[in-house]
C-alpha positions in Angstrom: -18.7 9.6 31.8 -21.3 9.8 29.4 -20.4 13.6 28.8 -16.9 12.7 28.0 -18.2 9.6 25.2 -20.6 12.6 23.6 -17.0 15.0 23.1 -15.2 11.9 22.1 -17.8 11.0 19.4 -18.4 14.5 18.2 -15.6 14.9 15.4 -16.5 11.8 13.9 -20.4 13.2 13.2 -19.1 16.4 11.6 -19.2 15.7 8.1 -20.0 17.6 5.1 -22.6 16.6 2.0 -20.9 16.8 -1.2 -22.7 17.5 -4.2 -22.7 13.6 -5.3 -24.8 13.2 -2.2 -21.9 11.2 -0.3 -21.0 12.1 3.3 -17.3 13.2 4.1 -16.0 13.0 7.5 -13.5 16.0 8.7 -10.0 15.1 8.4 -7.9 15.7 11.1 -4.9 18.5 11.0 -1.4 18.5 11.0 0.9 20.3 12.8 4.5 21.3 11.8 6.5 23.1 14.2 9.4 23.7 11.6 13.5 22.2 12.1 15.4 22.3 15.2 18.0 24.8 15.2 21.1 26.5 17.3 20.9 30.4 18.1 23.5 31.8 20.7 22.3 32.0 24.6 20.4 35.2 25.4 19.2 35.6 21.8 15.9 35.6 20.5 14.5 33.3 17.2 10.8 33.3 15.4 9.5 29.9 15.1 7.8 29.1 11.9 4.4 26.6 11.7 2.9 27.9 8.5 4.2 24.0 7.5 0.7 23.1 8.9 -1.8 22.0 6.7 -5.3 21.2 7.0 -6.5 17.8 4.4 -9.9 20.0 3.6 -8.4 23.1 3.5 -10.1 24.7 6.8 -8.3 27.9 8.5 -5.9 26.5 11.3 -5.6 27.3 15.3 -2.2 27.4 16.4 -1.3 26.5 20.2 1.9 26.5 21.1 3.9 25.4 24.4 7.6 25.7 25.4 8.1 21.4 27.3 11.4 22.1 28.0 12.7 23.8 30.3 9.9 23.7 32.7 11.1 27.0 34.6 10.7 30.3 32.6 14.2 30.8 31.6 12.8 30.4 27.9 9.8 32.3 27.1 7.4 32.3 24.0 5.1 35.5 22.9 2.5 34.8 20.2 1.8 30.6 21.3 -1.5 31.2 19.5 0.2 32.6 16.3 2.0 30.6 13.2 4.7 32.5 13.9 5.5 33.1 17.7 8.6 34.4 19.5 11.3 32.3 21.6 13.5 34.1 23.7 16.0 32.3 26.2 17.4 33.8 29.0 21.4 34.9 28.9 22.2 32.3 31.7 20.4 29.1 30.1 22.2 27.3 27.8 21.3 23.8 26.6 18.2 22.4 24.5 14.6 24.2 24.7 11.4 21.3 22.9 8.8 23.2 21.9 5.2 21.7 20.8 3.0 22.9 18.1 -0.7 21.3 17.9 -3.3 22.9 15.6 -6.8 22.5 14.7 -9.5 23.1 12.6 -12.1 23.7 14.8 -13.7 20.2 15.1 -10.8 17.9 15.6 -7.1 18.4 17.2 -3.6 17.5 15.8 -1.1 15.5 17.2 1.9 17.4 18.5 4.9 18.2 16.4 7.9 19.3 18.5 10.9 21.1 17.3 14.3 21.5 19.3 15.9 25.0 19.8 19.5 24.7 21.4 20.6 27.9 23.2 24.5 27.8 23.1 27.1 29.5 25.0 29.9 28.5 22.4 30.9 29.2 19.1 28.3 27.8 16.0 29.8 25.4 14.1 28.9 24.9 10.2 27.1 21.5 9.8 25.8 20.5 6.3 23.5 17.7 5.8 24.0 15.2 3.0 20.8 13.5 2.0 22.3 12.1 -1.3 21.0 12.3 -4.8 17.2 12.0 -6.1 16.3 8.8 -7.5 13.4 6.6 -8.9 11.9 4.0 -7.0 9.9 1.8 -9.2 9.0 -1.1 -7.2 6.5 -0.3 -4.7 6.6 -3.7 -3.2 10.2 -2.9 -2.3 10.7 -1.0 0.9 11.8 2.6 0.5 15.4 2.8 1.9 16.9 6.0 2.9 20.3 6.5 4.1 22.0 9.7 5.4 25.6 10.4 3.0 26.9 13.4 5.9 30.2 13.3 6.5 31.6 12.4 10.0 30.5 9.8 13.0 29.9 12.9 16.1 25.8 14.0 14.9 22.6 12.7 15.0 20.6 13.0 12.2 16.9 13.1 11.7 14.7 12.5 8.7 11.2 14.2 8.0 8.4 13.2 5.9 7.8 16.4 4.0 5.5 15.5 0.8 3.7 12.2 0.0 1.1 11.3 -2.6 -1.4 10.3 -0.8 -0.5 12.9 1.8 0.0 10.5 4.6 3.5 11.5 5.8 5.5 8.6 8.4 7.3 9.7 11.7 10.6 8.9 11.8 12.6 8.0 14.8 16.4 9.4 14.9 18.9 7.7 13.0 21.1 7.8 9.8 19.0 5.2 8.0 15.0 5.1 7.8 12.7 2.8 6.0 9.2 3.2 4.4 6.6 0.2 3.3 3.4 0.6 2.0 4.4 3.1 -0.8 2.4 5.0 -3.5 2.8 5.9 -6.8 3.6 9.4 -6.8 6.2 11.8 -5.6 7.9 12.0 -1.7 9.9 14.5 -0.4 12.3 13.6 2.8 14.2 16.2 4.8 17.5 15.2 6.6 19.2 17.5 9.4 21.9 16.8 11.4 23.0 18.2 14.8 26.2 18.7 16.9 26.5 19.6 20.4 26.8 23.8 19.4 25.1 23.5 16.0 22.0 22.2 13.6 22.3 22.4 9.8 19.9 23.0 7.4 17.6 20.4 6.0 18.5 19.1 3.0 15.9 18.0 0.7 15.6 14.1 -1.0 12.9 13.3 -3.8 11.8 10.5 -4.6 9.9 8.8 -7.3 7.9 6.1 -6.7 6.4 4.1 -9.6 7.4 2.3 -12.9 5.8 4.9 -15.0 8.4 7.9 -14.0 12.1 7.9 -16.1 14.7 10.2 -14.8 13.8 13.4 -16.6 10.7 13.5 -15.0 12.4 14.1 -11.5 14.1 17.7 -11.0 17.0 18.3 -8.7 18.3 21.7 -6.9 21.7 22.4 -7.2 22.9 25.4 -5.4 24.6 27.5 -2.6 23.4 27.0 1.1 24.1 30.4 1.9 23.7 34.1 0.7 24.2 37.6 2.1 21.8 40.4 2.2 21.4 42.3 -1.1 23.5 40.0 -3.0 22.3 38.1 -5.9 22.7 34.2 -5.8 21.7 31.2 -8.4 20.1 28.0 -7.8 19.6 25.3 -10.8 17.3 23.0 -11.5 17.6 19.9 -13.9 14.3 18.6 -15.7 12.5 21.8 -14.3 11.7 23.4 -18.0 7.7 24.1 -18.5 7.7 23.9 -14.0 7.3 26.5 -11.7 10.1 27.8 -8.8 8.1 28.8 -5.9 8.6 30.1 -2.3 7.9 27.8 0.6 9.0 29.6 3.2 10.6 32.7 4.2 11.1 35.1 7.2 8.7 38.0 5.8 6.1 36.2 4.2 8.2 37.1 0.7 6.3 34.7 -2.2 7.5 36.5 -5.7 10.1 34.9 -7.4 11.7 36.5 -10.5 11.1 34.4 -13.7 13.3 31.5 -14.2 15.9 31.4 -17.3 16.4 28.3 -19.6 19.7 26.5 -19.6 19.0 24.0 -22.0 18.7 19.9 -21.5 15.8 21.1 -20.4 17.1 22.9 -17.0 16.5 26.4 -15.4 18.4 28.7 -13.2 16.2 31.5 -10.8 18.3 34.4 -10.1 17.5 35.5 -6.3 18.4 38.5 -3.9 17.0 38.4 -0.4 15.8 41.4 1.3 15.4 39.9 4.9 18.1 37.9 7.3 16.9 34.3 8.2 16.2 30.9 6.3 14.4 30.2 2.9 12.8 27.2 1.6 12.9 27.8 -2.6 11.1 24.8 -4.4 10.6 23.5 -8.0 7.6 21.4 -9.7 8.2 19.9 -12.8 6.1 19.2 -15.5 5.6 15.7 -14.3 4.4 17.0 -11.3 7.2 15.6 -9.3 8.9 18.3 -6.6 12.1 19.5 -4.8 13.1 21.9 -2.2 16.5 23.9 -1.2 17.2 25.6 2.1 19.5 28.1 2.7 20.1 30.9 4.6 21.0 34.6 4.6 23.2 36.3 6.3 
């Protein structure tokens, strides 16, 4: 027993002396395992953790594990890699959970698990409404966020992708999710919905919390959800002039993005052509600092 109170104690008694002379304690990782998706029976699909992040900016450990199914007709190559392999077998068809924790060498995350459906029937197109940006000035008020997709047949499910204090709240399934205890400062919120045969993308909902933003200090993607390889698309951006478009994620580490052209009202537009198959993550930071994200994927 008293071996197992010294490991319990030991991540609390790494800490660091900052130049000021004051003692920081480690701050524990966390894992993100990506968004549940639909890939045909028999077929094969890179998972995607590089979402981790480490508070003090340490390297990450990546350990991966398939939950479900507990036989091996799924199997994962690379579990200690950001991005491993899952391959289902061509009889299984249903839902595979797969867990991600990480850490930084001194403490552990908790698990995040993302959902990989192996179908035997047709994909069907789902697109996930998460409504408009907005401000939220009160932050007394709770934070109310409420799905806009069409039709009553999907679950949906919302992820806390960006906060200002960089605390980020689990959500249980649902259409509508509230947060208390807010922050001034900028949130980001991902919505996906899912069918029996498909998953959509996430679509991305800022928000700006605080009485000191206005609405031109919030920018908004506007732009197609899918592309095809070698062929140019645009996405827009409103209140995005003096920001910066970046990559946040992408199936072949791509992170150069051409340079983005004014449309005035102070908006931009990023001219893109994709050189790999798979789903993108493009994002935009405005001047103010405040952020948004579009998915899509290419064919």
């Amino acid at each position: 027993m008293a071996t197992d109170r010294y490991v319990l104690l030991f991540p609390l008694l790494m800490i660091a002396c900052s130049g000021g002379g004051q003692y920081i304690a480690n701050q524990a990782p966390q894992a993100f395992a990506g968004y549940d998706q639909v890939v045909r029976a028999g077929s094969s699909l890179v998972l995607d953790g590089r979402g981790s992040q480490d508070p003090d900016g340490n390297a990450l450990d990546f350990f991966w594990e398939v939950l479900e199914p507990t036989d091996d007709s799924v199997q994962l190559i690379g579990w200690d890699q950001p991005n491993p392999t899952i391959i289902g077998s061509p009889n299984f068809s249903g839902r595979s959970i797969v867990q991600l924790k990480v850490s930084d060498g001194v403490e552990t995350s908790f698990p995040d698990l993302v959902s990989i459906r192996f179908s035997a029937g047709p994909e069907t197109l789902l697109v996930a409404n998460a409504g408009n940006n907005f401000l939220h000035p009160d932050l007394d008020e709770p934070l109310l966020l409420t799905s806009q997709t069409a039709g009553s047949m999907v679950s949906h499910q919302w992820r806390h992708v960006l906060s200002p204090d960089g605390q980020l709240t689990a959500f249980e399934s649902g259409p509508d999710v509230e947060m208390t205890n807010l922050a001034a400062g900028g949130y980001l919120f991902a919505l996906t919905v899912e069918s029996d045969n498909a998953v959509s993308l996430p679509d991305f909902l800022a928000v700006a919390v605080g009485a000191q933003y206005t609405a031109q200090d919030l920018p908004q993607i506007t732009g197609p959800t899918q592309g095809r390889l070698g062929e140019a698309l645009i996405l827009r951006s409103t209140h995005s002039e003096n920001g910066n478009w970046h990559v946040i994620n992408s199936p072949e580490n791509e992170t150069t993005l051409p340079t983005p052209e004014e449309l005035g009202s102070g908006s931009t537009s990023i001219r893109l052509t994709f050189q790999a198959r798979g789903r993108y993550v493009i994002g935009v930071t405005a001047a103010s600092g405040l952020s948004d994200w579009h998915a899509l994927e290419v064919l």
